[in-house]
N, C-alpha and C positions, 0 to 999 in steps of 0.2 A: 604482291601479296595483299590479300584484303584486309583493310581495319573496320573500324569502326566512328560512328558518328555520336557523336555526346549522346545521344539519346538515347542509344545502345546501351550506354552507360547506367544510362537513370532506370531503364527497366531493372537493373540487377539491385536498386537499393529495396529498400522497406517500403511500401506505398505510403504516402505524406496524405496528409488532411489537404482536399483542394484550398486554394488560396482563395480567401474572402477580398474584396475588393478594398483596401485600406489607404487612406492619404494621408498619408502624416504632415502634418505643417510645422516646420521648424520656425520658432520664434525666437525673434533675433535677428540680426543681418549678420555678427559675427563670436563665434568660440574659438577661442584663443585658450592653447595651455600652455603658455609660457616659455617656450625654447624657441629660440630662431629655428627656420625652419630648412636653416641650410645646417646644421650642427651635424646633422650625419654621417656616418662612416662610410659612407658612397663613392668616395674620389673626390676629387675639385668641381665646383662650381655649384648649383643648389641654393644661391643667393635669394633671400625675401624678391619675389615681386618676378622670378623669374620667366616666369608665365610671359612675361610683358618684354624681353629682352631674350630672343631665342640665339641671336647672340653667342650670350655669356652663359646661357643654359646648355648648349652646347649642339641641341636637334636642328634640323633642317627645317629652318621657313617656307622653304619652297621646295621641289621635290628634285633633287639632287641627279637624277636620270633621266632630263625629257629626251627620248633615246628614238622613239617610232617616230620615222619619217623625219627627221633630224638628220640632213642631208652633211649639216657640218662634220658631224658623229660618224655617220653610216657610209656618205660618200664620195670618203676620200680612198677608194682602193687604188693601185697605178693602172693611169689610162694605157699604157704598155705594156708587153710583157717584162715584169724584172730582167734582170740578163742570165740568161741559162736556164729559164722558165721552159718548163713545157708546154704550147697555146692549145689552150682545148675552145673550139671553134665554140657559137652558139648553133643548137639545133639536136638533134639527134645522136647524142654520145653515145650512143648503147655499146659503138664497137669499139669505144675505147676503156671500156671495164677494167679491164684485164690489166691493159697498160696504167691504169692509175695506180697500181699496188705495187710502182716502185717504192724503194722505201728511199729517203735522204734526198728528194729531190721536189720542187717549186712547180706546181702547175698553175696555170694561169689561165681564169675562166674570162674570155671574153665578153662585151657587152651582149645581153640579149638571154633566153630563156633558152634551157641548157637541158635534153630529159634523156631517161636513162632505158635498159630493156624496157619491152611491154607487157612485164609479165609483172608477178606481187613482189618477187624477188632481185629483179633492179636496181644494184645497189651496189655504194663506191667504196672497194674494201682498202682502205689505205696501208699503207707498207710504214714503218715506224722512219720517224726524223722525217715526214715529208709534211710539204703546206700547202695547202687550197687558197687562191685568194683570187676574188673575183676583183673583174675590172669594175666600173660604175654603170647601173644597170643589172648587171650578172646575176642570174637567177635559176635554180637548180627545181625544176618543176617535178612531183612526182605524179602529177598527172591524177588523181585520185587512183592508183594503180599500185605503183609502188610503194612496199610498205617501210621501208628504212631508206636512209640518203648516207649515212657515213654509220658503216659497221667495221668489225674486227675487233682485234683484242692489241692492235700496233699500241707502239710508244712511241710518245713527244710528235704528236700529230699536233697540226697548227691549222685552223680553217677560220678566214678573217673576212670582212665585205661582200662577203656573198648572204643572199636569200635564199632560206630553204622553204618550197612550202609544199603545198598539195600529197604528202605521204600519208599513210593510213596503216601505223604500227595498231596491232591490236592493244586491248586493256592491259594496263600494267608494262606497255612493252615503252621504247622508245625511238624516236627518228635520225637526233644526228650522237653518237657515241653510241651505239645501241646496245654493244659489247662492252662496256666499261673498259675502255682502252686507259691505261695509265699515262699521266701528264702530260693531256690532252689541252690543249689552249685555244677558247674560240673565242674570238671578238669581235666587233663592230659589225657585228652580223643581226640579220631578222629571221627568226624561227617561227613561221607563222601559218595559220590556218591550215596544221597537221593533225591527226589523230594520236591519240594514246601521249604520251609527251613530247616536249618538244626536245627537250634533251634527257639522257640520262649522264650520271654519273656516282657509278659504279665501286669508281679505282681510285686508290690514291694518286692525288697532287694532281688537281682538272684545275682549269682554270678559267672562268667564264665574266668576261667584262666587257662594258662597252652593247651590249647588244639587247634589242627589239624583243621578248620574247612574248607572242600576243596570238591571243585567240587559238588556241589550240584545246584538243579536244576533251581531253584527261587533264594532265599537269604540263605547268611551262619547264618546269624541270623536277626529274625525278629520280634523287641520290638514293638510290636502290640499287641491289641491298648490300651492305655489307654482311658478314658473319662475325663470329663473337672472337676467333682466330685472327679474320682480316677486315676489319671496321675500313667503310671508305673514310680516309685518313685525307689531310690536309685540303680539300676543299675550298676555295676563293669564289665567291657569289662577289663583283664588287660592282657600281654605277652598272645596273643592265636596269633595264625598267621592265614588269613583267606583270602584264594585264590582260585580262579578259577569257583566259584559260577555264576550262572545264567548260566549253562549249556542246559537251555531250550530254553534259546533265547526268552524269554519273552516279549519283548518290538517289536519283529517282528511278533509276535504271536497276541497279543492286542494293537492295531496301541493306544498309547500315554496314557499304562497303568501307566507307574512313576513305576515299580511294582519291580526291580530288582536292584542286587546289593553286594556287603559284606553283609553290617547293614543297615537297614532300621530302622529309630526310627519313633513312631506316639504318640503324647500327655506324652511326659516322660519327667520327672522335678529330677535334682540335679545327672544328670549321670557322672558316670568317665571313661574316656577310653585311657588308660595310656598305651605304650610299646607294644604297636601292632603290627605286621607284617601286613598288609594291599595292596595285590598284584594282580595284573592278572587276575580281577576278571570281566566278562564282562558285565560294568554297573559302577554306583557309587559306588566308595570305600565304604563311609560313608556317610550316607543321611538322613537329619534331616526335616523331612515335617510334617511341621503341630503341633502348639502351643507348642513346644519342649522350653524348658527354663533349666536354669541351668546345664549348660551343662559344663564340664574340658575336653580338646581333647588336649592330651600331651606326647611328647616325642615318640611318632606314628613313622612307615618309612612306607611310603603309596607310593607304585609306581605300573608303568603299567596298572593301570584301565583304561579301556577303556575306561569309562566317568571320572565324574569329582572324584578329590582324597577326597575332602568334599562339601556337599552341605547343605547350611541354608536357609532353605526355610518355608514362611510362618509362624515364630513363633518369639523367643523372645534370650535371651542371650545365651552368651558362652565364653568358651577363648581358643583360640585356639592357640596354644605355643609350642614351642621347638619338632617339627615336621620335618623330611625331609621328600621331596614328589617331586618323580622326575616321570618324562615321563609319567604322567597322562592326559587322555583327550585327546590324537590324536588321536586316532580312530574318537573319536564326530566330532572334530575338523575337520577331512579330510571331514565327511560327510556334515556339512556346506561348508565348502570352494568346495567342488565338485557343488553346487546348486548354489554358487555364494551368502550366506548368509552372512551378513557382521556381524550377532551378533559376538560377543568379547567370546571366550570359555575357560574360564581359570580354571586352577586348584582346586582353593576354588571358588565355583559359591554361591553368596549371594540373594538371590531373597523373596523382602517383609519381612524381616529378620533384627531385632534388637533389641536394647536395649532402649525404652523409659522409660524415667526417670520418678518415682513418684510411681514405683508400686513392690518394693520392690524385684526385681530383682537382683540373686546374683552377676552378673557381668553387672557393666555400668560406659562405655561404653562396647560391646562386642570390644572384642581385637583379632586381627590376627597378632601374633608378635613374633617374633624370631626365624621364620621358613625358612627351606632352598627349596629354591625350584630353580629346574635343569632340562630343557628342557623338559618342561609341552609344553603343546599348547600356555597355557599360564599364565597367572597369577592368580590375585585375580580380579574380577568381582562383580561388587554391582549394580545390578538395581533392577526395581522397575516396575513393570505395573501399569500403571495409572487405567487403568480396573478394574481391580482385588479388589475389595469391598465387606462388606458384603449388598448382594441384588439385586446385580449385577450377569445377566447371562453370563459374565462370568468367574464368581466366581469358580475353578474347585474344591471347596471341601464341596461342600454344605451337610448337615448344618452348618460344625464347618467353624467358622468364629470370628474375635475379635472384642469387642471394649475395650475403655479403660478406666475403670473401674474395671471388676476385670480378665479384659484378655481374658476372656472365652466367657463371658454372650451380646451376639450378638441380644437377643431380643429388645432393644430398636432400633435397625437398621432395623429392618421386616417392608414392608412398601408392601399394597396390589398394588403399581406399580411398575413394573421392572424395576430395574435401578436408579431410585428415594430414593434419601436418606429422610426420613423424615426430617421436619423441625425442630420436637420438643427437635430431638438431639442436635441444638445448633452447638456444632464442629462436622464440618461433617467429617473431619480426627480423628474421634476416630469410625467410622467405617470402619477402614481398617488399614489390616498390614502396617506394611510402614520400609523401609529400612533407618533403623535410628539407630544413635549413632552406628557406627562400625569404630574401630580407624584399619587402619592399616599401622605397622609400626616396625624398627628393623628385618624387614626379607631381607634375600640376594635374588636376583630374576636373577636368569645366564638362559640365552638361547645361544645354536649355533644351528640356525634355517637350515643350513648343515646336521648337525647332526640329528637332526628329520628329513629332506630329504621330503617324498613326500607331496604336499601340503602344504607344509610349508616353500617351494624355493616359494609359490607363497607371497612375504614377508608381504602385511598388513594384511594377515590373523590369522596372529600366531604370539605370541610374544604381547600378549595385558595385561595391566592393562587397568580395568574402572570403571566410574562412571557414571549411566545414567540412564534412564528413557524412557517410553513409550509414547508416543504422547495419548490423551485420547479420546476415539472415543462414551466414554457413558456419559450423564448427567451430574453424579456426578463429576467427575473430569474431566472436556473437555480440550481439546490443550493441550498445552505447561505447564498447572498448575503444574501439580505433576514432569516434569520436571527438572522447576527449584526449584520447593521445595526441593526432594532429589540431587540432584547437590548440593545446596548450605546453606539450612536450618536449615539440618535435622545431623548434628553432622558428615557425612561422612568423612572420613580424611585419608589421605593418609600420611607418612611424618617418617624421619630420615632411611629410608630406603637405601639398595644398588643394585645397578643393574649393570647391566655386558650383553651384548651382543645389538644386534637391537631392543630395545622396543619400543614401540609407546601407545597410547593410546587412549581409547574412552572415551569422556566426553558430557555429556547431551544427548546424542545417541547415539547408535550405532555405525555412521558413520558423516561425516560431510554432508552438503548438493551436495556437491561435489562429492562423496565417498568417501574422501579420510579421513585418522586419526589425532589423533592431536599428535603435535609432542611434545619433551619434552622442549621445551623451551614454546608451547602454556600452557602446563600442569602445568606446575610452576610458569608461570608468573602470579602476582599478580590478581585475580577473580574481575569480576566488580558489580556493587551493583541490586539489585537482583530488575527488573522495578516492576512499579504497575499494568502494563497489560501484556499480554503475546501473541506477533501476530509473524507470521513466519519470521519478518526480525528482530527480535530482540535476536538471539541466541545467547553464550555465544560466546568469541574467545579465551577467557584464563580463567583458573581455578583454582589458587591458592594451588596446590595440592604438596606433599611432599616438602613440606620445610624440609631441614637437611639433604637432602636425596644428594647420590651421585651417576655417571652416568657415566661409560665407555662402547666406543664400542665393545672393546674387551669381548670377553664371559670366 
């Protein structure tokens, strides 16, 4: 299914005053407001000085999956056949298709490159309870011919030590699960230099550890789709390392597909994605779009995506925890501040994404906390399109849309005019996402905007926390409404945090009317009380935001 790319997003606000070029110099080496900065309701740990003891902070020093080409990891398959294995020779399997879809039963791929028919449709349909595991060497070629390597719709399919590579699923399709087979377990495997992804997962309870997932052409994997009936449910991302994907160049290909990345998740509830290697991959690391809920993203090292290292978008909770996530997002980064676009491009981008309370949600507030992040473009980012409703054109995910009630069920919002929320809903913010209840807090945030170098010498471009909102250009939410809602109503929070280098921040917008950003003493000075009308000279000038939190210029 296609999304959309942030930028997509920015067309639909109000046109902003271009940004003037502004440096602000923070005087002082340090602003302290008084609370330890571990006092937060975040879990354990968040100790002063954590930054310096990753430790006790609890993220990964190093990156928890060196998984490619990690022969200890990858290859240890048995140099034998198991006993009661069926041996599939290396060379030309075509005429053993047929026979792999027993179900309940061990095949064993021998050393050596392993291909399939020679037609697009070449492919191994597994029979449920059975296992693939290659010996050491064993590799499943698709020859740039075949477009899937493990399809069907089997259950408790196991495929471990083998290589898949050379297949050419089209866009949006996938290589090995390609039918969203249910609890599906693949590991110590390399899924690599395929088209369209490298996995999908589909179905509830897949399970992917242990494995290479690199250079493919679309996504390294792609949890697509579930529906609002059957969310793919239980999900396990655990130690896989997963670099260098979107080899296609995707998003230059379909101007404002959203289509590339690591992981792409669509409609998946209760996922775990623990000790990742998450790297180099051209596009979002990790991308959560569209009614995604219950989600654990923890103990991750997510660097060098050239988009954002997480993105929540359009859906509902998570907790996102003991993470490091360095130099993610300049590439994006540079191609805003090249056009002179003053959005705020940080690290974790939050968009219509959170956690409202009352509907049984396993994390609320959503938490962004005790993560280390080190010369990102920039930080954590929370806005909000005032636009963006269900009913509204321009809605970019039409039909799936919320209200709230039971999350999903967006019929009582349909209304035969565009843009027009009906009346009979009553609160007309329970049709629409909304950037709400997201604590964040207990993460160290270091930049030397030096050190990222181009683009980022231009200094308000880089180096941003925010909170902010769209100006409303449709009906339903006109002006300045949605706003100051999310700015100040809607559970956002910033606070016991540490920062280290030149930060600034955007709050209520983008930019100020000025261009220019707010600085950290606007950002923490106590918020003023939210008016009853909303007309353009009455904008925010201070925001009440991380209290507890501490601030040197030094990085």
């Amino acid at each position: 299914m296609a999304m959309r790319r942030i930028d997509t997003v920015l067309r639909q606000r109000k046109t902003l005053a271009v940004l003037g070029v502004l440096v602000l110099v923070v005087v002082g080496t340090i602003v302290a407001l008084g609370r330890d900065p571990g006092a937060g309701s975040g879990g354990p740990g968040g100790q002063a000085r954590s930054d310096l003891n990753p430790t006790a902070a609890g993220w990964p020093a190093e990156p928890p999956a060196r998984v490619c080409g990690n022969q200890a990891i990858l290859g240890k398959g048995p140099a034998e056949p198991p006993q009661g294995a069926v041996v599939i020779p290396a060379g030309d399997n075509s005429s053993l298709e047929l026979d792999l879809q027993a179900e309940n039963t061990t095949f064993w791929f021998a050393p050596g490159v392993h291909t399939l028919s020679p037609d697009e449709f070449g492919q191994i349909i597994p029979g449920s309870g059975s296992t693939f595991v290659g010996a050491p060497g064993a590799v499943l070629d698709g020859k740039r011919i075949n477009r899937y390597a493990f399809t069907g719709e089997a259950d408790r399919v196991t495929i471990r030590y083998l290589t898949v590579r050379n297949f050419v699923a089209p866009m949006n399709e996938g290589v090995v699960n390609h039918n969203d087979g249910t609890n599906w377990l693949v590991e110590y495997s390399t899924i690599t230099e395929n088209e369209g992804a490298g996995l999908m997962a589909g179905a509830p309870g897949n399970t992917y550890r242990y494995n290479c997932i690199k250079d493919n052409g679309q996504y390294g994997i792609n949890a697509c789709c579930g529906t609002e009936a059957e969310p793919v449910e239980n999900l396990v991302l655990d130690h896989n390392e997963i670099t260098g994907n979107n080899t296609g160049d995707w998003e230059n290909k379909v101007e404002g597909c959203g289509c590339t990345g690591g992981v792409k998740f669509w409609i998946n509830d209760n996922v775990t994605v623990t000790n990742n290697w998450v790297h180099d991959n051209r596009g979002t690391g990790l991308w959560l779009d569209n009614n995604n809920s219950g989600f654990v993203i923890e103990h991750n090292y997510i660097a060098n995506n050239d988009g954002n290292a997480i993105f929540l978008e359009a859906g509902y909770d998570a907790r996102v925890r003991y993470n490091n996530i360095k130099r993610n997002a300049i590439v994006t980064g540079r191609e805003f501040q090249s056009r002179a676009d003053p959005f705020p491009i940080g690290a974790i981008y939050v968009s219509e994404n959170g956690s409202p309370r009352g509907y049984g949600l396993k994390s609320v507030p959503t938490v962004i906390s005790h993560n280390n992040f080190e010369n990102n473009w920039g930080g954590v980012t929370l806005w909000e399109s005032a636009d963006r409703y269900c009913g509204s054109t321009a809605h970019t995910h039409p039909p799936f849309c919320t209200i709230k009630v039971d999350l999903y069920d967006d019929a009582q919002c349909e209304t035969d005019v565009e843009d027009v929320i009906p009346e009979s809903i009553g609160d007309k913010y329970r049709c629409r996402w909304s950037t709400e209840n997201n604590v964040v807090e207990n993460n160290v945030f270091r930049i030397d905007k030096d050190a990222i170098g181009e683009g980022c010498a231009k200094r308000d471009y880089c180096g941003l926390n925010g909170l902010f909102a769209g100006y409303g250009t449709f009906p339903g939410f006109p002006g300045y409404e949605v706003m100051w809602r999310a700015t100040f109503e809607q559970g956002n929070v910033f606070r016991n945090n540490q920062y280290h280098g030149d930060w600034q921040f955007a709050g209520f917008q983008p930019s100020k009317p000025n261009g220019g950003r707010v600085s950290w003493e606007e950002w923490t000075s106590p918020a003023p009380a939210v008016p009853e009308g909303f007309t353009h000279d009455n904008r925010p000038e201070t925001f009440g935001q991380d209290q507890g939190s501490t601030y040197s210029i030094t990085p």
